[in-house]
C-alpha positions in Angstrom: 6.5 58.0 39.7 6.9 61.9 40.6 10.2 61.9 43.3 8.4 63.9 45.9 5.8 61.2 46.1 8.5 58.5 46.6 10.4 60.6 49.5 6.9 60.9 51.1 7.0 57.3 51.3 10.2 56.6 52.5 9.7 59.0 54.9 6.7 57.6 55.9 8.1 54.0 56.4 11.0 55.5 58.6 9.2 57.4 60.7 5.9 56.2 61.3 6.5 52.4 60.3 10.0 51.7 61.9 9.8 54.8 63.8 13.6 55.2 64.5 15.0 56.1 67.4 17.7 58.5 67.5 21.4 56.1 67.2 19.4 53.2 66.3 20.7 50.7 63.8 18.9 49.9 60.8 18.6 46.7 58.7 16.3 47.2 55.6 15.9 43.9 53.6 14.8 44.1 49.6 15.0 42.4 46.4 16.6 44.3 43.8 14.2 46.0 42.3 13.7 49.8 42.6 17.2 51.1 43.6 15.6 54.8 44.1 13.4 54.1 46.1 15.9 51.8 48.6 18.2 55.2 48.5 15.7 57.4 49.1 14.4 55.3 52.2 18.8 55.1 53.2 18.6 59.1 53.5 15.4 59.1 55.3 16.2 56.6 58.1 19.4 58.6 58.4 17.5 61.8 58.7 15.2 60.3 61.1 18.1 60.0 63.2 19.7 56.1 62.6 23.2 56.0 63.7 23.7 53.3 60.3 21.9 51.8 57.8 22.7 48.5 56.4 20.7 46.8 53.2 20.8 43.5 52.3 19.8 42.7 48.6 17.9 39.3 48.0 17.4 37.9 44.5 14.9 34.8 43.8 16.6 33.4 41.1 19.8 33.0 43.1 17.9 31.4 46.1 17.1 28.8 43.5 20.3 28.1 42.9 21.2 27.8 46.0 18.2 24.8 46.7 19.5 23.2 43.4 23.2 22.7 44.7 23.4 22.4 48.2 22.3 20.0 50.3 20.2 19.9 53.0 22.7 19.7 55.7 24.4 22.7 54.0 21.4 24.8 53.6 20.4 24.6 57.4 24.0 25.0 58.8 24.4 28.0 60.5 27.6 29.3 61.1 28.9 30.6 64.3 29.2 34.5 62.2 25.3 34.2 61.9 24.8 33.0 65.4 27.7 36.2 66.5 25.2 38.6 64.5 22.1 37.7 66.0 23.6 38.0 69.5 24.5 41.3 68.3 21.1 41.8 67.3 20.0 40.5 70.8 22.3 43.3 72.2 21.6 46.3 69.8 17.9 45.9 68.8 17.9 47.3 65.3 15.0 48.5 63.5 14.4 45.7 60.8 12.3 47.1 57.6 11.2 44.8 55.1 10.7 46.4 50.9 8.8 43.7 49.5 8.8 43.2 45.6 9.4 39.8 44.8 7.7 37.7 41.8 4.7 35.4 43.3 5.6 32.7 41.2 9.5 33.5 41.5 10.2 30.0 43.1 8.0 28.2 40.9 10.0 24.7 40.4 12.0 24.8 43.6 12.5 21.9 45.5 10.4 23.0 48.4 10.5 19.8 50.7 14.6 20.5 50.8 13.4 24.1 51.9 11.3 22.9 54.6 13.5 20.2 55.9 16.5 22.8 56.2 14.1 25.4 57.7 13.3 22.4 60.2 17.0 21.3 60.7 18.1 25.4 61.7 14.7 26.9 63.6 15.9 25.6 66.4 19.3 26.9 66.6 18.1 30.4 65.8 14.8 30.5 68.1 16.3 31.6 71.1 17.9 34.4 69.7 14.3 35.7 68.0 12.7 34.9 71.3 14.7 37.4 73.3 14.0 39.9 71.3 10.4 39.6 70.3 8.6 43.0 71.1 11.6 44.6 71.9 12.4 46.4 68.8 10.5 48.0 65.8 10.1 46.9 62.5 7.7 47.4 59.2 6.7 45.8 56.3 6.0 47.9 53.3 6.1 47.2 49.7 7.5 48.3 46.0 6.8 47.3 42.0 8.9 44.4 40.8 8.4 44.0 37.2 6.9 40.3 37.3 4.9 41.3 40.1 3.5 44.1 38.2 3.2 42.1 35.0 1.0 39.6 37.8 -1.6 42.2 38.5 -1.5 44.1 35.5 -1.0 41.3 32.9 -2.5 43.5 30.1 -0.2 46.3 30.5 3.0 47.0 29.1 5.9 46.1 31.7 6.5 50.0 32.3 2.9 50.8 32.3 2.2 47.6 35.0 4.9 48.9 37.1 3.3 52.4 37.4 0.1 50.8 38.5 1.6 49.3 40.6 3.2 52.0 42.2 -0.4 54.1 42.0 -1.8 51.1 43.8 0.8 51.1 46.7 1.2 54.3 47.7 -2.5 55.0 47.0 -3.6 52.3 49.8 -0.5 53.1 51.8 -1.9 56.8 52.6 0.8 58.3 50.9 -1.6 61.5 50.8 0.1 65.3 51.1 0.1 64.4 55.0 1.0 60.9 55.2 2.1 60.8 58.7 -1.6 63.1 59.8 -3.4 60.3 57.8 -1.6 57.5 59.2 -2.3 59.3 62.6 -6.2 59.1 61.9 -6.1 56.0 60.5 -4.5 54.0 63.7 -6.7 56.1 66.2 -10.0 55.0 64.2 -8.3 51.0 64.4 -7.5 51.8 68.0 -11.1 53.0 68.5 -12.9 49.5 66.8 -10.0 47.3 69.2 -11.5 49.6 72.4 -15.0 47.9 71.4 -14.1 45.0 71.0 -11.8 44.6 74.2 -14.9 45.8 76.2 -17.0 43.4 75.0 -15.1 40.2 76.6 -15.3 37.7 73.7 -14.9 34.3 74.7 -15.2 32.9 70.7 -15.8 34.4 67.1 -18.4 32.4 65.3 -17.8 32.6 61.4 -20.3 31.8 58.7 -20.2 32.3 55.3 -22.5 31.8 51.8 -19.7 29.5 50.2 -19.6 26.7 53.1 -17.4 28.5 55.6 -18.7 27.2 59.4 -15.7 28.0 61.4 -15.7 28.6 65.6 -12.7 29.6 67.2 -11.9 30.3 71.2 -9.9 33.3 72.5 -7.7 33.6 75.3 -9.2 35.4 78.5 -6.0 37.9 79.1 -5.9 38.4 75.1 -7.0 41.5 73.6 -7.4 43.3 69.6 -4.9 45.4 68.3 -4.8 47.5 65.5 -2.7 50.1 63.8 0.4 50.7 65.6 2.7 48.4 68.2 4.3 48.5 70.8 7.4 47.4 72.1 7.8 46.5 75.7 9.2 50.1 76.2 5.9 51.6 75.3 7.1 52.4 72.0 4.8 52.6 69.0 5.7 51.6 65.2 3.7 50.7 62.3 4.7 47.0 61.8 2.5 46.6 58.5 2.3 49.6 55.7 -0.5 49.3 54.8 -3.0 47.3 57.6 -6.6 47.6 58.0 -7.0 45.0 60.7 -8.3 44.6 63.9 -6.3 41.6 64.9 -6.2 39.0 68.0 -3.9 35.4 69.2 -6.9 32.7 69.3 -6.8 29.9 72.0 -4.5 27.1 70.7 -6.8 24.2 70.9 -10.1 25.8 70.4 -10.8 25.9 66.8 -13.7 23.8 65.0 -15.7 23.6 62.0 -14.4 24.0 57.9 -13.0 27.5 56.3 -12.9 28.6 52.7 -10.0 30.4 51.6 -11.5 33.7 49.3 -8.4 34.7 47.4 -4.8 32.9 46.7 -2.4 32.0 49.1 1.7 33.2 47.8 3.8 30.9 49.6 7.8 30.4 49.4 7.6 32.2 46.1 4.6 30.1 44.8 0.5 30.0 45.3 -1.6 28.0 46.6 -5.4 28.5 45.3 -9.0 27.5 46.0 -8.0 25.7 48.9 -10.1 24.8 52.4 -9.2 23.7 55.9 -11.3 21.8 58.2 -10.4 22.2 61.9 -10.6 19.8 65.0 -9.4 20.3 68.6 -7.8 23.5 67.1 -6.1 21.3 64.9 -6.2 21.4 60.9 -6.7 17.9 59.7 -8.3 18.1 56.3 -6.9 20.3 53.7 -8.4 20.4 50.0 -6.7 22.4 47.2 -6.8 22.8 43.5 -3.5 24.1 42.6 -0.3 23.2 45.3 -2.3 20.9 48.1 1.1 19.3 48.3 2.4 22.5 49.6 0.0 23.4 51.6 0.1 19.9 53.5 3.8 20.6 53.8 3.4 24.1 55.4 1.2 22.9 58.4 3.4 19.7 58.8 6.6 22.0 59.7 6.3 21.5 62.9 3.3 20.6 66.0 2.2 24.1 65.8 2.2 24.8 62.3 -1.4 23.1 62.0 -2.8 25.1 64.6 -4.3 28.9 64.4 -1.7 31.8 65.5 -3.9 35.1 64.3 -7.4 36.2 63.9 -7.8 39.1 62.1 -11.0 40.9 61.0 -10.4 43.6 57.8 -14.0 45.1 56.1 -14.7 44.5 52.0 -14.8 48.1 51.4 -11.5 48.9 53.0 -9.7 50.6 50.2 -7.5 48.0 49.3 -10.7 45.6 49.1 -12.7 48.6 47.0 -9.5 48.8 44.7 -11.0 45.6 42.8 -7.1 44.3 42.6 -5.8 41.1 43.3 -2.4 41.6 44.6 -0.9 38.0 44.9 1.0 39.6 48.2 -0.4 38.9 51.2 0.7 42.4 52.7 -2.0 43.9 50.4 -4.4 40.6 50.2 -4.7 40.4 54.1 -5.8 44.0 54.5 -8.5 43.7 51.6 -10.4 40.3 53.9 -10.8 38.4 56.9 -8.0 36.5 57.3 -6.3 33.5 59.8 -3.3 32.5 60.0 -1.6 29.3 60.7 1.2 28.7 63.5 2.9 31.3 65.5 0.5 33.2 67.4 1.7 37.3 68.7 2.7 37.5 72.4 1.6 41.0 72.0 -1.8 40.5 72.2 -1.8 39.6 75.5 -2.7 41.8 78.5 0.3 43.1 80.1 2.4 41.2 78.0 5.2 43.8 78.7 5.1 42.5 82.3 5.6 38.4 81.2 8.1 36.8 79.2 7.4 34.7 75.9 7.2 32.0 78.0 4.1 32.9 80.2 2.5 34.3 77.0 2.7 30.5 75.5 1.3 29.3 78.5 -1.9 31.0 78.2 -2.6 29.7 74.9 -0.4 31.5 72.1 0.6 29.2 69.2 4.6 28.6 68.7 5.5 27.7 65.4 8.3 28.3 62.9 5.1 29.6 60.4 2.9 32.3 60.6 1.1 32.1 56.9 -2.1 34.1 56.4 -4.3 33.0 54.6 -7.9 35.1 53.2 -11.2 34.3 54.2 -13.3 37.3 54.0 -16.2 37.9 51.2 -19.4 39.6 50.7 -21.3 36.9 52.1 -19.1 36.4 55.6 -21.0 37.0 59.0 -19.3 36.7 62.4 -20.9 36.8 65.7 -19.2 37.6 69.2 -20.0 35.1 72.1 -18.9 36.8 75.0 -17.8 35.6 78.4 -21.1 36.8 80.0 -23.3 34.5 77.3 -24.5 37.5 74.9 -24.1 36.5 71.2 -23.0 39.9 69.3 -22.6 40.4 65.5 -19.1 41.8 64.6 -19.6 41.3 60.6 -22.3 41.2 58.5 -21.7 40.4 54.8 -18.4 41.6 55.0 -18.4 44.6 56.9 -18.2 45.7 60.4 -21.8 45.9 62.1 -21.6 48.5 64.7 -20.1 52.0 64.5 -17.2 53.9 66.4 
């Protein structure tokens, strides 16, 4: 891949994904894959104006190992160093960006109930810490070729070859165009533009049917609202969180969710996926799941904890965005979320609230958004997927018809 392409990226990913602040710290988080491209996003972050940049390197075989030998009690101990950083975090609010790469079947064979019940055993030490400072700092999730995961979605291709597809395929639905940051502009103002619509319509509950058995009704929160394209933090400041997103996105009602949903595309979870798989919903609830490959692991995601089986995120992404209209199967939720419809199970976004700025986590839970230690989307859009609108006043509006968006901004 041509270096002035590359920079363009990492450029793009400091400045209108993480969007830096001059003196800012910054954390970027990666697997070990593509060095050059972690270097060139270093010097970028630094020109953007970061006062230091820290990386920390993960590797999936070595989490493995790490499962295999410890024990549980050992896995979820956190040590008072880890609870010292995140206070620091608390007090410094560093920009957090997030180079994804990793293999979807990388953790294949792990021993994912110890994962889970360590996860279980150390969420609640470390929540409070994430609590005070959700929507106070920027971050962004972007994406780069590992060679397994390129050997996934191009399994007919050379390693080399796959990896270079895969690099045409990010940066190609990324907008990494000769203006990235003019398209990205564009690109969040026509988002912004659908959310506007939406907001003014006062939905009280999306009603989603679909041609392969999907009957699915699910209740908004009155103060909630859409968002799309960039964030904010409480300061008013905007960052890209996801690189790329083509969602319009909303916190359902906890509670409020009823009817059966059919996932369209897998589901990579803890480094393994979970395929052809439905939910059926109750009281907001999920209490029949059906899978053909890892139902096991799926019943073990929305049994972390109480709000694991209830719905944190409602998101609504057109078949012919161009990740959809790329015809690839990504196994990466980043790119698989953006190319459907998608939900997601537990934590809902405070965010999405009116005036959330104004109220603390707290209040935000109290109108009805999800808390969980999960937030796992999973892909429900197709061709044949219709959703209607009923609003507060009683109208019934269509939002979706097969697939796409049925009204114009």
């Amino acid at each position: 891949m041509k270096q002035t392409k590359l920079r363009k990226y990492a450029r793009l990913i400091a400045r209108m994904g993480a969007n830096i602040r001059k003196g800012q710290d910054v954390l970027i988080f990666c697997e070990l894959d593509q060095p050059r491209l972690v270097e060139l996003l270093v010097d970028e972050c630094y020109k953007a104006g970061a006062g230091s940049v820290k990386v920390e390197f993960n590797h999936q075989p070595l989490e493995k190992l790490h499962v295999r030998h410890q024990s549980v009690t050992r896995l979820a101990k956190v040590e008072d160093w880890e609870i010292a950083r995140l206070q620091h975090y608390v007090d410094t609010l560093p920009c957090r960006i997030y180079l994804e790469s990793f293999d979807p079947d990388g953790l294949k064979g792990i021993n994912q109930e110890k994962i889970a019940k360590a996860d279980q055993k150390s969420w609640p030490i470390v929540k409070p810490y994430w609590d005070k400072m959700s929507n106070r700092y920027q971050w962004c999730v972007a994406a780069v070729p590992g060679a397994a995961w390129a050997k996934k979605v191009f399994p007919g291709l050379p390693k080399g070859r796959a990896i270079e597809k895969l690099w045409e395929a990010i940066l190609f639905t990324s907008r990494v165009t000769d203006d990235p940051i003019a398209a990205w502009e564009a690109h969040n103002q026509n988002l912004q533009h659908r959310c506007d619509y939406l907001n003014a319509l006062g939905i009280a509950e999306l009603r989603y049917r679909g041609d392969n058995g999907t009957d699915l009704t699910v209740g908004l929160i009155p103060e909630g609202c859409f968002i799309g394209g960039a964030d904010t933090t409480v300061d008013g400041l905007p960052f890209d969180s996801n690189i790329p997103t083509e969602e319009c996105y909303t916190t359902p009602m906890r509670g409020r969710a009823e009817g059966v949903v059919y996932a369209t595309k897998p589901l990579a979870y803890k480094g393994e996926l979970i395929e052809d798989f439905s939910v059926r919903f109750e009281g907001g609830r999920a209490v029949e799941v059906h899978a053909r490959k890892n139902q096991a692991l799926l019943e073990q995601m929305i049994s972390m904890d109480e709000g694991a089986a209830y719905l944190g995120e409602c998101a609504l992404v057109p078949v012919d965005s161009p990740i959809s209209e790329s015809g690839l199967l990504f196994y990466n939720t980043l790119f698989d979320e953006n190319a459907a419809c998608h939900l997601a199970f537990g934590m809902g976004f405070t965010n999405t609230i009116r005036g959330f700025e104004e109220k603390t986590v707290e209040e935000c839970r109290a109108m009805g958004v999800n808390d969980s230690i999960v937030h796992t989307d999973f892909m429900i859009g197709c061709e044949g997927l219709d959703i209607d609108a009923v609003t507060r006043d009683g109208r019934t509006v269509p939002i979706f018809r097969r697939g796409r968006w049925a009204f114009e901004v």
